[in-house]
C-alpha positions in Angstrom: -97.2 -14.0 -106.0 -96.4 -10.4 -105.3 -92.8 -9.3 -105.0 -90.9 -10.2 -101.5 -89.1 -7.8 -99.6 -86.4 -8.9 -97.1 -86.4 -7.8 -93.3 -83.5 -8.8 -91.0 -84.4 -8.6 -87.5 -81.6 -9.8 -85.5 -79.8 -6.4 -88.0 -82.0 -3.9 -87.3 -84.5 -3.2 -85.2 -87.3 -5.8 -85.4 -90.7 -3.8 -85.0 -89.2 -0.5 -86.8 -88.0 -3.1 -89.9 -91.4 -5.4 -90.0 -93.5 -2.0 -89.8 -91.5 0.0 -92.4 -92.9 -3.5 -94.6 -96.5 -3.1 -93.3 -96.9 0.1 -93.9 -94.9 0.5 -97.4 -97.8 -2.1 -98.9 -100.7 -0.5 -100.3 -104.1 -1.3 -98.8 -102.3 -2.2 -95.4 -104.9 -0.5 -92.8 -107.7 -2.2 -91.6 -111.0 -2.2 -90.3 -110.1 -2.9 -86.4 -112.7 -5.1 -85.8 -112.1 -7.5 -88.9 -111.5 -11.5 -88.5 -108.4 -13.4 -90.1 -107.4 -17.0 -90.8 -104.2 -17.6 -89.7 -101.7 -20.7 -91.4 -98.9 -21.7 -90.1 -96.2 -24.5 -92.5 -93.0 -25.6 -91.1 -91.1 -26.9 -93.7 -88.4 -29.3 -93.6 -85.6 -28.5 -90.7 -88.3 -25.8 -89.2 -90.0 -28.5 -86.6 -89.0 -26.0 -83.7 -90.3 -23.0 -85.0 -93.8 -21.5 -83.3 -96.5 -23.5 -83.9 -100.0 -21.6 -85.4 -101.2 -21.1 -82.1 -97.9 -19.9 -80.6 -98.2 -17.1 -83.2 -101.5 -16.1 -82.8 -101.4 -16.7 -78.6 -98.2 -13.9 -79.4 -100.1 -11.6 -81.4 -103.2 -11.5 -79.2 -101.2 -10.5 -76.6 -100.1 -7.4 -78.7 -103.4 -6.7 -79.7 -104.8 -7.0 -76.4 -107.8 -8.8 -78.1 -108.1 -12.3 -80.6 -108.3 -11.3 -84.2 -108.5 -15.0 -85.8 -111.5 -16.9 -87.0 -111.4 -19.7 -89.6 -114.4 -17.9 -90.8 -112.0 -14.7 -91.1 -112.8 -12.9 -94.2 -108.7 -12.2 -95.3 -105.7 -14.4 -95.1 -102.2 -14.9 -93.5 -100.3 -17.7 -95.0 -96.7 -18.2 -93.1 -94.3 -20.6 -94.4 -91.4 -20.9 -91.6 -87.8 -22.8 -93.2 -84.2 -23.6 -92.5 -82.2 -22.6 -95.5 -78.4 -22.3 -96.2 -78.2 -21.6 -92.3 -80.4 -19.1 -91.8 -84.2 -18.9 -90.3 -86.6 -18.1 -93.2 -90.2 -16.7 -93.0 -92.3 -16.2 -96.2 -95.5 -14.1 -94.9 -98.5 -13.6 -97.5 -101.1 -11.3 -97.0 -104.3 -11.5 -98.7 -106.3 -8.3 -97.8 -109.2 -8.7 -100.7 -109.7 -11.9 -102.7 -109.0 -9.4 -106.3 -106.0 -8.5 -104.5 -102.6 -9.7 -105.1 -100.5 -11.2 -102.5 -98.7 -9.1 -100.6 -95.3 -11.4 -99.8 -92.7 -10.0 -97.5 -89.3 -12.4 -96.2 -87.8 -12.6 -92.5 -84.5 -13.9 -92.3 -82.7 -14.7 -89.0 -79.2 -15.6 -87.9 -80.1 -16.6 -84.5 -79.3 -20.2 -83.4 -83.3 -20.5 -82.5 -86.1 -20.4 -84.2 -87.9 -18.5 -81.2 -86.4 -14.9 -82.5 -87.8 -15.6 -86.0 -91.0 -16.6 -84.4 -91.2 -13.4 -82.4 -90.2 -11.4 -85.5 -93.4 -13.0 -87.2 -95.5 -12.0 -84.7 -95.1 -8.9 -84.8 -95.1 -8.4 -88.5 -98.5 -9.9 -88.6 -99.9 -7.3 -85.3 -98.5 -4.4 -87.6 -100.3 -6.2 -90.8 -103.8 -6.0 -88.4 -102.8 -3.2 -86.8 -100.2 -1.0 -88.7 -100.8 2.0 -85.8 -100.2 -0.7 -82.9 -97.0 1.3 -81.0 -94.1 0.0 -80.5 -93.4 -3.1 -77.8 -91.5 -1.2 -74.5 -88.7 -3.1 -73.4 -88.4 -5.2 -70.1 -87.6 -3.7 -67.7 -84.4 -5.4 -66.1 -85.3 -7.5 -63.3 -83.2 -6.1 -60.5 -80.9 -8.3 -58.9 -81.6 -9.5 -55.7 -80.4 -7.9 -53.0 -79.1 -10.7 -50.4 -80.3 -9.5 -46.5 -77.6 -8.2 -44.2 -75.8 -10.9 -42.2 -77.1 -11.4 -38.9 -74.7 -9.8 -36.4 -74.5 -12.3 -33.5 -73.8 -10.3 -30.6 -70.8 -11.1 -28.7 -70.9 -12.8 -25.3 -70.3 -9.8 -22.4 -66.9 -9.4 -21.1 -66.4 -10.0 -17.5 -67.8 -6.2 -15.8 -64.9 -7.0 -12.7 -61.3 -7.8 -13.1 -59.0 -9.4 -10.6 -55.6 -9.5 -10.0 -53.0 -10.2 -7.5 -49.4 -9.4 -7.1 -46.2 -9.4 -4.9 -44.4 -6.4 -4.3 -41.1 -5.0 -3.1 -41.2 -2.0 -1.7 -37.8 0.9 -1.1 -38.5 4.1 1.1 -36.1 6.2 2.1 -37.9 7.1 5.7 -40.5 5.3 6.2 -38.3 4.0 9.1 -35.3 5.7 10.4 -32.6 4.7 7.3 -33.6 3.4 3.6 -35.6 0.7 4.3 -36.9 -2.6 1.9 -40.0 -4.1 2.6 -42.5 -6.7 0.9 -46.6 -6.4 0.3 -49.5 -8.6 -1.4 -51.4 -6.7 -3.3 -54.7 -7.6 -4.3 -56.8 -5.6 -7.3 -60.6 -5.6 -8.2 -61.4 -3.4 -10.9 -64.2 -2.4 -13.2 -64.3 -0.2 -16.4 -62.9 2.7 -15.0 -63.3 2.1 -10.8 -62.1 -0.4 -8.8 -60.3 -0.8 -5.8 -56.9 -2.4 -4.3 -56.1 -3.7 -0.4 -53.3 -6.2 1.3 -50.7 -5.7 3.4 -47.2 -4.9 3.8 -44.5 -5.2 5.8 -41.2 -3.4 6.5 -38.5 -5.2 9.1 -36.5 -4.0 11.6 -34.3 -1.4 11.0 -31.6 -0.7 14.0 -30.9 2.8 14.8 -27.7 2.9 16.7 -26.8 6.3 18.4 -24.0 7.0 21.3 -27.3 7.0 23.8 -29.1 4.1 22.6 -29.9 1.0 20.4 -33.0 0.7 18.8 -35.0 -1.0 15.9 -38.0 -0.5 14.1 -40.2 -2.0 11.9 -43.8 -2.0 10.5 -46.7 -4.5 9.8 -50.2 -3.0 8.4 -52.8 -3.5 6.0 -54.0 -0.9 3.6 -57.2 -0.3 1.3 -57.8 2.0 -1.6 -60.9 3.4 -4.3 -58.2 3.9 -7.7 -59.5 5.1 -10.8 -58.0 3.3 -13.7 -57.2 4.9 -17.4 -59.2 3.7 -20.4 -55.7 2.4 -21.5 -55.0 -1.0 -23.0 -51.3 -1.2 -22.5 -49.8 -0.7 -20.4 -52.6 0.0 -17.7 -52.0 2.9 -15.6 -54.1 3.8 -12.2 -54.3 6.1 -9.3 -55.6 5.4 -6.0 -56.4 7.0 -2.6 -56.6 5.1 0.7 -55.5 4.4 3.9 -53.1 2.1 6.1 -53.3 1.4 9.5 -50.9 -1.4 11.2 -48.6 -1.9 14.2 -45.0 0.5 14.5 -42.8 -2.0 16.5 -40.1 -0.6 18.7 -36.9 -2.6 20.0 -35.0 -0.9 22.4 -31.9 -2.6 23.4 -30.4 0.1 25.5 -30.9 1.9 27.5 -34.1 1.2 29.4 -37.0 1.9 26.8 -39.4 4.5 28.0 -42.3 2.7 26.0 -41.3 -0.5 24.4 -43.4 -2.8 22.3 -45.9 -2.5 20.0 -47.8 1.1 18.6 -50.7 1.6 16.9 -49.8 3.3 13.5 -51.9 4.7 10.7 -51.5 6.7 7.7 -53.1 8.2 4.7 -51.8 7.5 1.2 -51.9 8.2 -3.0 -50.4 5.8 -5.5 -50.1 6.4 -9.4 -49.0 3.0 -11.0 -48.5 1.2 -14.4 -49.2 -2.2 -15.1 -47.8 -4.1 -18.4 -48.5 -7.5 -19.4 -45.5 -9.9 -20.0 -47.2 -13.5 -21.6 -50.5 -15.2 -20.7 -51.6 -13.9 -17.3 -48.6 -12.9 -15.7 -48.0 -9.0 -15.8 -45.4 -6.6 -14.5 -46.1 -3.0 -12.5 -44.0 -0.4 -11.0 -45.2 2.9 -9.0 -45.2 5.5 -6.2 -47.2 6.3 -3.4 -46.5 9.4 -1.2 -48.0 8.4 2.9 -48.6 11.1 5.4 -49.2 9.4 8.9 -51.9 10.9 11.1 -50.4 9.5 14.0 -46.8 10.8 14.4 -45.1 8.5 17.6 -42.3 9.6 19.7 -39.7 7.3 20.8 -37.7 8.7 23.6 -35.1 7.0 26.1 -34.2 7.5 29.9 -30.6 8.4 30.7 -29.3 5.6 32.9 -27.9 7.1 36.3 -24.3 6.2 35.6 -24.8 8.4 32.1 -25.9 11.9 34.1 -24.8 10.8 38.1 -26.2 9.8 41.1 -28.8 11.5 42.9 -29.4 13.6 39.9 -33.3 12.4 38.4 -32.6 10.5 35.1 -33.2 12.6 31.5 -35.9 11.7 28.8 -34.6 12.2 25.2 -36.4 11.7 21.8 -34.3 9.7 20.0 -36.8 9.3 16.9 -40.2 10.1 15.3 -41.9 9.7 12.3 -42.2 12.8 9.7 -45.0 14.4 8.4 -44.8 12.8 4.6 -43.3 9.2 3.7 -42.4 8.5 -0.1 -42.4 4.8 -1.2 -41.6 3.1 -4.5 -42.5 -0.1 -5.3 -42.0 -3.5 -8.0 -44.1 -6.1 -8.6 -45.0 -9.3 -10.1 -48.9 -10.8 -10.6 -51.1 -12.4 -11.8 -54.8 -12.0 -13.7 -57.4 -13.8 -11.8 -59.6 -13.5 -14.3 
């Protein structure tokens, strides 16, 4: 038996070690197309170790062709062990029949027998083919890439919002002296547009003068197209519209030159700002400035005993509406929506 040399594969490289062996023992390159017989022995402890035709399926594949025949005219004897913890595998290569055996030793460490197994494989491709190049390495499989989560589109928000509200409203003449009054207010909005209609309603206020005794008051409706900022809170919003309603007249004294009821109506621009308090209940304040289109004149006759008898009685204005009308107002509402 020829001397041994010892190759570590699980210290150095595996194919650079076994091939430094190969190719250090004389005689070591071979016709390519030559046939060899192939023996495998497991010895004691070395049941799990490749089996004959594990090695030769694993160096076939190297090859890229099948170099074994019983009939093969040279040898490969491979003794695979367990001894004093370690994987051991004695490899003999008879080249000629005059020739010496050629014995080299793979050790492994590994807790497998699969590494040796591998190791031997390869050191019997270099021994039938010492130019074969060296095994690449796997590639890394790359890890899977899990798919995007599904984004579930959210169900649409309602495209029109509603709300309702109570108001109370101040001016300062609107009617003859600082007035209060009350409206419901009613809101339908969008995005961006909406639009906002009730009614309001100021009473009586008594204008009391040496001539005369009067009182007024106002009922109307009103309607609006308000634009509303892309705000979240608070909301704010501006509107144009108009109001038209009834201007009632009381004349207690003297005798009222046109008493009752007068048609009224009025253009108008509000700027507002809406807060919510809890749930659906929100809070708003604003202005509005209102310029009536339709000014009335209240005027009063002079009773005789005032200017004398025989003498025709005298018409006086005693009120009439200005040009511009400033309002303020509070409320409380609710979302309808």
């Amino acid at each position: 038996m020829g001397a041994q040399s010892r190759v570590r594969p699980n210290r150095i490289p595996l194919w650079i070690a076994c091939a430094a062996a190969m190719l250090s023992t004389p005689g070591a390159v071979h016709a390519s197309g030559s046939k060899y017989r192939l023996q495998v022995v497991r010895a004691d402890g070395a049941g799990s170790c490749p089996s004959a035709s594990d090695i030769e399926r694993d160096v076939s594949r190297r090859l890229r062709r099948h170099p074994f025949s019983e009939a093969g005219e040279r040898g490969i004897d491979v003794v695979l062990e367990r001894s004093d913890g370690k994987w051991q595998a004695k490899l003999y290569l008879r080249v000629d029949a005059g020739d010496a055996d050629a014995a080299r030793l793979i050790e492994s460490d590994a807790a497998e027998c699969a590494e040796l197994g591998k190791a031997v494989a390869l050191a019997v491709a270099l021994a039938i083919a010492p130019e074969l190049p060296a095994e690449p390495e796997p590639e890394p499989k790359p890890e899977p890439v899990c798919p995007p989560p599904r984004l579930v589109a959210a169900p649409p928000k309602a495209s029109l919002h509603g709300a309702a509200a109570l108001r109370l409203l101040f001016s300062p003449n609107v009617l003859p002296h600082r007035s209060f009054g009350s409206a419901l207010s009613v809101s339908l909005r969008g995005d961006l547009v909406g639009a906002n209609f009730g009614g309001f309603f100021y009473p009586e206020s008594e204008l009391q003068q040496a001539a005369a005794q009067l009182g007024f008051g106002i009922s109307a409706a009103f309607a609006s197209g308000c634009l509303w900022a892309r705000t979240r809170e608070p909301q704010v919003w501006s509107c144009i519209g108009a109001r038209a309603g009834l201007l009632h007249a009381v004349v207690y004294a003297p005798e009222p030159n046109r008493p009752g009821d007068h048609f009224w109506w009025a253009a108008s621009s509000e700027l507002g700002l809406r807060q919510q308090l809890f749930g659906r209940v929100f809070f708003e304040l604003g202005a509005a400035a209102v310029f009536p289109l339709l000014r009335q004149r209240f005027e009063v006759e002079a009773s005789p005993a005032t200017v004398g008898t025989g003498v025709p009685a005298v018409t006086r204005l005693v009120y009439e509406q200005g040009p511009a009308v400033v309002e303020g107002f509070l409320g409380l509402g609710l979302h309808l929506d």
